[in-house]
DRENDO-1510 file (C-alpha; in Angstrom, 1 decimal, always signed):
<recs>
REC; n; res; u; v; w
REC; 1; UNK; +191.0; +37.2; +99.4 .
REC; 2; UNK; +192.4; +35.5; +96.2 .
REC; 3; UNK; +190.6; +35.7; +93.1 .
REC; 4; UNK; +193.6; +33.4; +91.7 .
REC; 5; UNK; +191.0; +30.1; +92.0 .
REC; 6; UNK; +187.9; +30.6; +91.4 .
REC; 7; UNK; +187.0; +27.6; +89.7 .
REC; 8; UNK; +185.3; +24.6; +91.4 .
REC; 9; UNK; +185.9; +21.3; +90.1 .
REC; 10; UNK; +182.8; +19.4; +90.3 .
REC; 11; UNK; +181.7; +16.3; +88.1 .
REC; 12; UNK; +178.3; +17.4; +85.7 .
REC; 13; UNK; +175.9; +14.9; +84.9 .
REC; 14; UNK; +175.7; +14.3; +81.2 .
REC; 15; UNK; +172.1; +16.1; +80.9 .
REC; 16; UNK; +173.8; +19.5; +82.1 .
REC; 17; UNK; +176.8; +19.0; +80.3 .
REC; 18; UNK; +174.5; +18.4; +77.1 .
REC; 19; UNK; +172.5; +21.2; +77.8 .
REC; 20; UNK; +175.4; +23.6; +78.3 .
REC; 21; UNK; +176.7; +22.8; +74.7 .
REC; 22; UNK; +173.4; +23.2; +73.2 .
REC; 23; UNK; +173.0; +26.6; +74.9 .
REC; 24; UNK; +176.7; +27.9; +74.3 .
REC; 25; UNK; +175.8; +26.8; +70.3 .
REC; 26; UNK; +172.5; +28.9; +70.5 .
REC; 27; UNK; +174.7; +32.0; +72.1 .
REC; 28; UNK; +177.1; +31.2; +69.4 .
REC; 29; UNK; +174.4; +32.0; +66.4 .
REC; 30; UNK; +172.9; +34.6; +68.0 .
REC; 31; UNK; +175.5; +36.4; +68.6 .
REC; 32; UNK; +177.0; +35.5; +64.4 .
REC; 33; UNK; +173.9; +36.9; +63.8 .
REC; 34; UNK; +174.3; +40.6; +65.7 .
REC; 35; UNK; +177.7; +41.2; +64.3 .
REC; 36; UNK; +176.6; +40.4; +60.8 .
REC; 37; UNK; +173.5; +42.8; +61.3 .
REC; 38; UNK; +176.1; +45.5; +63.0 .
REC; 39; UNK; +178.6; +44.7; +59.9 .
REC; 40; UNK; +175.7; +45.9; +57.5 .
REC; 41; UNK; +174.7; +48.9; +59.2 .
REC; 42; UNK; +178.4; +50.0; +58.8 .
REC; 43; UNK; +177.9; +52.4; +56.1 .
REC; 44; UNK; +174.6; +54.1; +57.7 .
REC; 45; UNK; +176.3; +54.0; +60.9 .
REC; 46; UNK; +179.4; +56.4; +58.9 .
REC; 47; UNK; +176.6; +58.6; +57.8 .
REC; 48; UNK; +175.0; +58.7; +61.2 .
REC; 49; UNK; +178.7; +60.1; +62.4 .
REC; 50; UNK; +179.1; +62.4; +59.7 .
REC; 51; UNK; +175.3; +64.1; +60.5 .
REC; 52; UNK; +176.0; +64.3; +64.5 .
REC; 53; UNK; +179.3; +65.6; +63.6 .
REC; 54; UNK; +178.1; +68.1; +61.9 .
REC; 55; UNK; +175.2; +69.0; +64.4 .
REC; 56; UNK; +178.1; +69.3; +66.6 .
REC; 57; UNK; +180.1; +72.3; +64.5 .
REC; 58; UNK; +177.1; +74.0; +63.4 .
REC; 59; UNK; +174.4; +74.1; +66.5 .
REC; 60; UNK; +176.8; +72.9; +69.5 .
REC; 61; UNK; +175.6; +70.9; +72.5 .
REC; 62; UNK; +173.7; +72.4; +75.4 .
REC; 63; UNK; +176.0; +72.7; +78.1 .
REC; 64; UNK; +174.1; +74.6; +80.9 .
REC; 65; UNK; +170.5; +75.7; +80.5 .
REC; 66; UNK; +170.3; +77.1; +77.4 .
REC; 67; UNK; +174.0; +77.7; +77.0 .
REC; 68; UNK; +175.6; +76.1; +73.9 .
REC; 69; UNK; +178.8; +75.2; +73.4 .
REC; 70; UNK; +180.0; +74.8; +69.7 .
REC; 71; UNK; +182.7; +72.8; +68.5 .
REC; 72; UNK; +185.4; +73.0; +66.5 .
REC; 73; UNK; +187.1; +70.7; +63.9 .
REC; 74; UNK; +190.1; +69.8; +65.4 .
REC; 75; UNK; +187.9; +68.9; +68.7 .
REC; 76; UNK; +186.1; +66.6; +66.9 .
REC; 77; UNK; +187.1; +63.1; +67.9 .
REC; 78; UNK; +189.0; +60.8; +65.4 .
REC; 79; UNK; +187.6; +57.6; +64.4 .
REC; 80; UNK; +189.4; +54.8; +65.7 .
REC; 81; UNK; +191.3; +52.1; +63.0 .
REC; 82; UNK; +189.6; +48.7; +63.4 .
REC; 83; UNK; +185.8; +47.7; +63.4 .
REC; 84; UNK; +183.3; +48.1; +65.6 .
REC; 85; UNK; +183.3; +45.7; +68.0 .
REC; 86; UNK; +179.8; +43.7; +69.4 .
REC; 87; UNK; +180.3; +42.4; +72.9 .
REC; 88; UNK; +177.8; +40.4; +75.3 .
</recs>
């Protein structure tokens, strides 16, 4: 099987077609909304980073049991260029 046409052409009535604009606007400024709520928690979210980080080096994560693994600095990972990204 071909996913290379998967669209249907079909005629919508005007009420659906109406309705789908109104709903895709709605999405639209909803979802404006999240990423400028996620765009303001960008400095918390550095300090949240920093904090697990440094849970990480000093107490380790439980890796089996009560077995703890601690890690290093240079195992830490590195934060990516760009911004964080909100997807629905």
């Amino acid at each position: 099987m071909t996913f290379k046409n998967t669209k249907i052409e079909r005629e919508l009535p005007d009420e659906v077609r109406k309705w789908l604009e109104e709903e895709i606007k709605e999405q639209d400024e909803r979802y404006a909304k999240i990423v400028a709520e996620m765009k303001a928690l960008d400095t918390t979210r550095e300090q949240w980073y920093a904090e697990f980080f440094e849970r990480l080096k000093k107490y380790g994560f439980n890796a089996d049991g009560d077995q703890r693994v601690i890690i290093k600095d240079e195992e830490l990972p590195v934060k990516p260029d760009g911004d964080h990204v909100v997807v629905y």
